[in-house]
VMD Tcl script that builds the backbone (N, CA, C; Angstrom):
set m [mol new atoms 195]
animate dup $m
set s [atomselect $m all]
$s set {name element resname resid chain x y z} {
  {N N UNK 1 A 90.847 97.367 138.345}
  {CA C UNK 1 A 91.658 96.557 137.473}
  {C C UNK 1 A 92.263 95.378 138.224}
  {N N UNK 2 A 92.147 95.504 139.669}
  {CA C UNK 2 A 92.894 94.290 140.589}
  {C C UNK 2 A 91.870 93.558 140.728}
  {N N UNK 3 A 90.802 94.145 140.379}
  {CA C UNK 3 A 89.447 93.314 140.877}
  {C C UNK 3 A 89.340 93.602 142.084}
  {N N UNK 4 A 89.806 94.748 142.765}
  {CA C UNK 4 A 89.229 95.002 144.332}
  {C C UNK 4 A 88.041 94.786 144.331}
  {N N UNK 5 A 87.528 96.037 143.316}
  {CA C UNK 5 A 86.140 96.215 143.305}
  {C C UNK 5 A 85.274 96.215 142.070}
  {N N UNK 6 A 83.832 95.208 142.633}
  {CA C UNK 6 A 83.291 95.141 141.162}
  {C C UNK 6 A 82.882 96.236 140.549}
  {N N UNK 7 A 82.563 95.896 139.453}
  {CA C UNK 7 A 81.956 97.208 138.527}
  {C C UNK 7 A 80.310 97.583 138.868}
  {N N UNK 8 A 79.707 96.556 139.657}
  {CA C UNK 8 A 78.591 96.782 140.101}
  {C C UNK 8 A 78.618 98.180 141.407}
  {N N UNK 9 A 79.654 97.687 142.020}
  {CA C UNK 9 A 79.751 98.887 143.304}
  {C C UNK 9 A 80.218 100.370 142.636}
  {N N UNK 10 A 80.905 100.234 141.290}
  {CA C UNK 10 A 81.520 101.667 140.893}
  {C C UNK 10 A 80.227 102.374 140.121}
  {N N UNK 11 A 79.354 101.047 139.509}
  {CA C UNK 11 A 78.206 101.553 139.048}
  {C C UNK 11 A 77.116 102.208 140.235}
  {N N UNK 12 A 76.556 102.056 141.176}
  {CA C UNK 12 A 76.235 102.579 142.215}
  {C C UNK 12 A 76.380 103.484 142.744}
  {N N UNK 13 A 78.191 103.651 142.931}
  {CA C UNK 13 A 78.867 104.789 143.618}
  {C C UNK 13 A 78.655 106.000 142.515}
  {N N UNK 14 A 78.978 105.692 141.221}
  {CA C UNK 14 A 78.436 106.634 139.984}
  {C C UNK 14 A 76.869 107.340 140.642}
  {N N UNK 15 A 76.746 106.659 140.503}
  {CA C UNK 15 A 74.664 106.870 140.062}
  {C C UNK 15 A 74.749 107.824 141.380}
  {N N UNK 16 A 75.370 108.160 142.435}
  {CA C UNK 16 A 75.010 108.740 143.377}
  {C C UNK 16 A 75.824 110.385 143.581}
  {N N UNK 17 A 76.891 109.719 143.095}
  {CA C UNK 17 A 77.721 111.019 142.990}
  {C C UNK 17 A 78.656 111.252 141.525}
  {N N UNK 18 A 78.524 111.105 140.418}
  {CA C UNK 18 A 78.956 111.127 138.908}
  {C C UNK 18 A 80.034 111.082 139.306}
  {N N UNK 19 A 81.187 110.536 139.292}
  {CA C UNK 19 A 82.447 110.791 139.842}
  {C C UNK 19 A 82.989 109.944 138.258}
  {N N UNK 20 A 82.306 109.449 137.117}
  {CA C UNK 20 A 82.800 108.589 135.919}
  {C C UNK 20 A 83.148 109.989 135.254}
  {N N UNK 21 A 82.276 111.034 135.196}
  {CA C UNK 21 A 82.885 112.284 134.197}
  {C C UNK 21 A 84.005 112.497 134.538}
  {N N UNK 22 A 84.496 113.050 135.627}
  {CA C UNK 22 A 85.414 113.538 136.198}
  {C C UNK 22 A 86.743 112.937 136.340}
  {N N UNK 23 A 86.808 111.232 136.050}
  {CA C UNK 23 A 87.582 110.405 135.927}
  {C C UNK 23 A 87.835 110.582 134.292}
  {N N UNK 24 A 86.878 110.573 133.734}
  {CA C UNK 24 A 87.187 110.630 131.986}
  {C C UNK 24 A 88.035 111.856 131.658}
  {N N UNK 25 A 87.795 112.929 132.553}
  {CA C UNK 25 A 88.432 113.884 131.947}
  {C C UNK 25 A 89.845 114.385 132.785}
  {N N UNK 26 A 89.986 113.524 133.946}
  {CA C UNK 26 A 91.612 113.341 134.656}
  {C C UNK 26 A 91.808 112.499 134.274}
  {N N UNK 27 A 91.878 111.204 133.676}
  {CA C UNK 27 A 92.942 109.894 133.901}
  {C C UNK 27 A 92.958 110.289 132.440}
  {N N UNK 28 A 94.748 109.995 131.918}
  {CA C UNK 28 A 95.186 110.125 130.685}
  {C C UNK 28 A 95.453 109.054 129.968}
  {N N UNK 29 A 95.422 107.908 131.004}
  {CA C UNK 29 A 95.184 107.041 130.093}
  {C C UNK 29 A 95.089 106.001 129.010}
  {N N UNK 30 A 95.197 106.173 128.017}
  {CA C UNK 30 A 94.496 105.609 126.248}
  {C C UNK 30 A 94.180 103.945 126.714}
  {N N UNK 31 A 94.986 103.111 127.164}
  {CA C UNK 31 A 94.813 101.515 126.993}
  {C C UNK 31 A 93.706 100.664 127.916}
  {N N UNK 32 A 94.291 101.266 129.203}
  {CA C UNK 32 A 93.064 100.609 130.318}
  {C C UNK 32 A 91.637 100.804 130.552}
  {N N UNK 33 A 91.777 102.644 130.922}
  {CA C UNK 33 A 90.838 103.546 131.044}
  {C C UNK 33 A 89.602 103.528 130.206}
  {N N UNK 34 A 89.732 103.277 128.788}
  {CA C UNK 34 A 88.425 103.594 128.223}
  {C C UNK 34 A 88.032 102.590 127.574}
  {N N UNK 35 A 88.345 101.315 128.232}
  {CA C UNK 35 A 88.140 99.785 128.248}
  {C C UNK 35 A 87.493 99.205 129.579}
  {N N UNK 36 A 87.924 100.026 130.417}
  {CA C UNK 36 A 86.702 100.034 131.969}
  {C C UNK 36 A 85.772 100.675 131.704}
  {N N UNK 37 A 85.772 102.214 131.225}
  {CA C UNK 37 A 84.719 102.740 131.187}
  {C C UNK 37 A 83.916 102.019 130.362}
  {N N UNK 38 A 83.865 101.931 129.356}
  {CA C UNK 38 A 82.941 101.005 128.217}
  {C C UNK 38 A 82.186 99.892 128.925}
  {N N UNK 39 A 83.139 99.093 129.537}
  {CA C UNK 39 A 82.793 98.081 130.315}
  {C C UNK 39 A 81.316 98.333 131.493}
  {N N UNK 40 A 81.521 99.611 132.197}
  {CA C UNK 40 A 80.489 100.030 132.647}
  {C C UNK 40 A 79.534 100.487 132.295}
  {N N UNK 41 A 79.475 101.522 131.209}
  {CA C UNK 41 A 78.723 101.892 130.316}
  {C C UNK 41 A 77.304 101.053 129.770}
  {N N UNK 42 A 78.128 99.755 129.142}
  {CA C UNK 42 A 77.135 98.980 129.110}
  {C C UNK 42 A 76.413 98.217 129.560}
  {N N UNK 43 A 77.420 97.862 131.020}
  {CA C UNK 43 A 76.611 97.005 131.955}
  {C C UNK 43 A 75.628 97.825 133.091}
  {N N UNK 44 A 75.919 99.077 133.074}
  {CA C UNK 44 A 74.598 99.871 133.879}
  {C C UNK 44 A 73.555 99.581 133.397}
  {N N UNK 45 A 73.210 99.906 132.164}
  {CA C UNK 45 A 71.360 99.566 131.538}
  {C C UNK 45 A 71.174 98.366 132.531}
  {N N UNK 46 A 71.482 97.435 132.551}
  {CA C UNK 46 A 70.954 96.152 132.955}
  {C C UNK 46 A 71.445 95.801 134.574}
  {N N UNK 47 A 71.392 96.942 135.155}
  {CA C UNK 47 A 71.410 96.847 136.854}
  {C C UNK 47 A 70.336 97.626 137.454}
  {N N UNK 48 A 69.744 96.764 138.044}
  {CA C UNK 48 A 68.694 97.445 138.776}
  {C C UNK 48 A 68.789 97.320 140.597}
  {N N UNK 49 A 68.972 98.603 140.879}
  {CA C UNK 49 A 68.894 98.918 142.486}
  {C C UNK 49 A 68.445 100.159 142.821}
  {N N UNK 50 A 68.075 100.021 144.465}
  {CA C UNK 50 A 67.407 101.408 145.152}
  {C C UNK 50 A 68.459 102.420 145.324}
  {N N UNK 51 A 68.300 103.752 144.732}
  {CA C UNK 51 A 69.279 104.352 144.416}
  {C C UNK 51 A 69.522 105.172 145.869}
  {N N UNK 52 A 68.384 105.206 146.479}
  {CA C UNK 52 A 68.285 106.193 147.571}
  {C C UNK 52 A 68.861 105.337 149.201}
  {N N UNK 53 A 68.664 104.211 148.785}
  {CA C UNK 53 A 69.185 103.020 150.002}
  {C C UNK 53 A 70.158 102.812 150.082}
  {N N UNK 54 A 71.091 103.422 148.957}
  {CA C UNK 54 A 72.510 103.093 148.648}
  {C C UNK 54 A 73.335 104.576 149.290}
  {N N UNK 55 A 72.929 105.415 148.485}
  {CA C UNK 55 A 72.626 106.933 149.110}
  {C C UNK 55 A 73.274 107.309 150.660}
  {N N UNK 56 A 72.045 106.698 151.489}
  {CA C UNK 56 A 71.899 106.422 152.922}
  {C C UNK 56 A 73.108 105.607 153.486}
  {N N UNK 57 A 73.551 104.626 152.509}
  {CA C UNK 57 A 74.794 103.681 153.201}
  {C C UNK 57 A 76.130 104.577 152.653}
  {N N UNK 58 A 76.204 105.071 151.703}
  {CA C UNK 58 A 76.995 106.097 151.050}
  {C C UNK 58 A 77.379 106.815 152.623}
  {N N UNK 59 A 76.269 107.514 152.901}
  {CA C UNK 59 A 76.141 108.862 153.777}
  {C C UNK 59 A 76.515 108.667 155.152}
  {N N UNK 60 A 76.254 107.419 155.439}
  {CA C UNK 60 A 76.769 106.928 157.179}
  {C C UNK 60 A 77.867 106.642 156.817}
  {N N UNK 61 A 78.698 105.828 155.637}
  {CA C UNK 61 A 79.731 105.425 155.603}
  {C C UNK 61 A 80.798 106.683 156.075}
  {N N UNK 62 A 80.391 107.631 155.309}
  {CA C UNK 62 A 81.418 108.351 154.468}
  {C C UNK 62 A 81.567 109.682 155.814}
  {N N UNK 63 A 80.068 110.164 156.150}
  {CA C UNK 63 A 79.986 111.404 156.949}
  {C C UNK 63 A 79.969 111.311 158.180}
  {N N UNK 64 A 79.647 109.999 158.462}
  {CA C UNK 64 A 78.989 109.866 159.652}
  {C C UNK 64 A 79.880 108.556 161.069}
  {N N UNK 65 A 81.278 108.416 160.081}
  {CA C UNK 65 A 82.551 107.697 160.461}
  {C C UNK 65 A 83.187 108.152 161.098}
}
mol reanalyze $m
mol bondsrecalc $m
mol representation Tube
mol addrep $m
């Protein structure tokens, strides 16, 4: 919402580890929340990247720090 981060990187970070369910069903919400999600929702169809290359940068980032 600060614009740290785009919705392209949360879309990514999704696709690798679902972490959007788990947000839908902790954050309470009503005004912001399901005005981002939507927002992503529809802009995934129309992103295309290597899911497994991302994966790999995921995996050094995160495990291997």
């Amino acid at each position: 919402m600060r614009k740290n981060i785009h919705p392209e990187t949360m879309i990514i970070i999704d696709s690798c580890v679902d972490y959007l369910k788990i947000w839908d069903k902790e954050i309470d919400d009503d005004l912001i929340w399901p005005k981002q999600k939507l927002l992503l929702d529809k802009y995934k169809p129309f992103m295309s990247f290597n899911k497994d290359k991302y994966k790999k940068i995921m995996k050094n980032v995160f495990i291997n720090s």
